[in-house]
C-alpha positions as semicolon CSV with decimal commas, in nm:
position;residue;x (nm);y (nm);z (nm)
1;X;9,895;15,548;13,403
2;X;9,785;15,540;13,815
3;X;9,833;15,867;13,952
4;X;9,844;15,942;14,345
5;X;9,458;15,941;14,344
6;X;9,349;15,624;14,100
7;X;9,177;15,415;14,365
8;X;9,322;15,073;14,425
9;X;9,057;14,803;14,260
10;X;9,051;14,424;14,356
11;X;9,207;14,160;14,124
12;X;9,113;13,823;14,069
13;X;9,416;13,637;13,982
14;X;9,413;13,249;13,842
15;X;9,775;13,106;13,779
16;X;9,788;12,783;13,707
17;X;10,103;12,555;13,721
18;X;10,273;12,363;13,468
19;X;10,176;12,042;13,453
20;X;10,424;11,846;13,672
21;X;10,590;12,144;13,837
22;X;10,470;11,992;14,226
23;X;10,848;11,944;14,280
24;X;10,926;12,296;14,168
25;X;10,731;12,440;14,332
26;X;10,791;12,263;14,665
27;X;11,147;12,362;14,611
28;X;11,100;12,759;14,618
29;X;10,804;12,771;14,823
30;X;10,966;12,928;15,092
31;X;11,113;13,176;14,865
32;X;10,762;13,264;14,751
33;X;10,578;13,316;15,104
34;X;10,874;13,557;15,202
35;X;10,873;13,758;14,890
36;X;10,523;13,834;14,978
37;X;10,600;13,949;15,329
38;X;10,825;14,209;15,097
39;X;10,498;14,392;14,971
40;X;10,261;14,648;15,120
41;X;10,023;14,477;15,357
42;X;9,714;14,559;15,153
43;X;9,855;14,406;14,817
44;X;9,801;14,052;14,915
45;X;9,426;14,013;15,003
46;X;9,407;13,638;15,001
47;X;9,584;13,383;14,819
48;X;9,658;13,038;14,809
49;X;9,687;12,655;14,621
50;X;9,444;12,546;14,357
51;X;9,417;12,130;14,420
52;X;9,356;11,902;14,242
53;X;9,167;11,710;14,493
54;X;9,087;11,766;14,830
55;X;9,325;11,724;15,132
56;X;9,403;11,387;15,215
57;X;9,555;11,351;15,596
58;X;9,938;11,254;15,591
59;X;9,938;11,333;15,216
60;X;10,124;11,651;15,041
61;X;9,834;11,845;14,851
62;X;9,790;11,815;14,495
63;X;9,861;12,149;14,419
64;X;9,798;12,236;14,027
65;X;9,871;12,657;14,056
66;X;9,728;12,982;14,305
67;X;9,418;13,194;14,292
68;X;9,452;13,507;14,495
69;X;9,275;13,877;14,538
70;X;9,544;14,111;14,469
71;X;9,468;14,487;14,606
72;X;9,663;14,746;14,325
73;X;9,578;15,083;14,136
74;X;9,627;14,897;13,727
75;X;9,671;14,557;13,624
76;X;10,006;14,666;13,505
77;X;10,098;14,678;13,889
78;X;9,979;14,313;13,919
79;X;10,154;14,186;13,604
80;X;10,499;14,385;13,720
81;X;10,437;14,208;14,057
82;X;10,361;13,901;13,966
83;X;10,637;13,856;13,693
84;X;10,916;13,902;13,941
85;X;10,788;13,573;14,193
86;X;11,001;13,304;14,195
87;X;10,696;13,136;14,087
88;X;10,762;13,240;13,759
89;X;11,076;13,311;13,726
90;X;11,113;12,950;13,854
91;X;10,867;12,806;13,605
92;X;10,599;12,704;13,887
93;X;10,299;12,915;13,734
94;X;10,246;12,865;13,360
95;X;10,257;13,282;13,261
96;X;10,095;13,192;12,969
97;X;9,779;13,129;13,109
98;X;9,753;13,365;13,427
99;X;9,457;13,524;13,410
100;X;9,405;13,897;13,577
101;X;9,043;13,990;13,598
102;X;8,899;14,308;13,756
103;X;8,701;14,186;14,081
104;X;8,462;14,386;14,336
105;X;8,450;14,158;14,663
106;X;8,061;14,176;14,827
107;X;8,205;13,954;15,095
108;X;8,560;13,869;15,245
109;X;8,593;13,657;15,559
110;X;8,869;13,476;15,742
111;X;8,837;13,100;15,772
């Protein structure tokens, strides 16, 4: 259990889609980037699409799921988090094989 003074740690998070959920996930998207505005600022460190192939102009990207640094004190506070997106309570991200790994970031730099 995190107490007041458990540090927060870095988590790498991988959460890939289920296979042909594009349209589903096109469909809440909106829903997802404002749920995130709903969190502390320093929970979301970066995030974003996994592709399938790089951007083509004119073209929607290929997403195929997210990979994102997640700032909290336990992985139960990621796992409670992530659970309640839209992303998988609307089937986008296939749970099943989200993977949470403890991270330590040497670098992190804005594009």
């Amino acid at each position: 259990m995190a107490t007041s003074t458990t540090p927060v740690q870095e988590w790498l998070v991988i959460c890939p889609d289920f296979e042909g959920a594009l349209q589903r996930r096109l469909s809440v998207r909106q829903q997802h980037l404002a749920g995130l505005k709903e969190d502390p600022e320093w929970f979301w460190l970066f995030g974003g699409a996994m592709l399938e192939e790089p951007i083509k102009e004119g073209e929607v990207p290929k997403m195929a799921g997210s990979a994102m640094l997640i700032g909290a004190k336990t992985r139960e506070e990621v796992v409670e988090r992530l659970q309640k997106d839209v992303y998988v309570t609307g089937k986008v991200w296939d749970w099943e094989k989200v993977k949470i790994i403890p991270f330590k970031s040497a670098l992190r730099k804005p594009l």
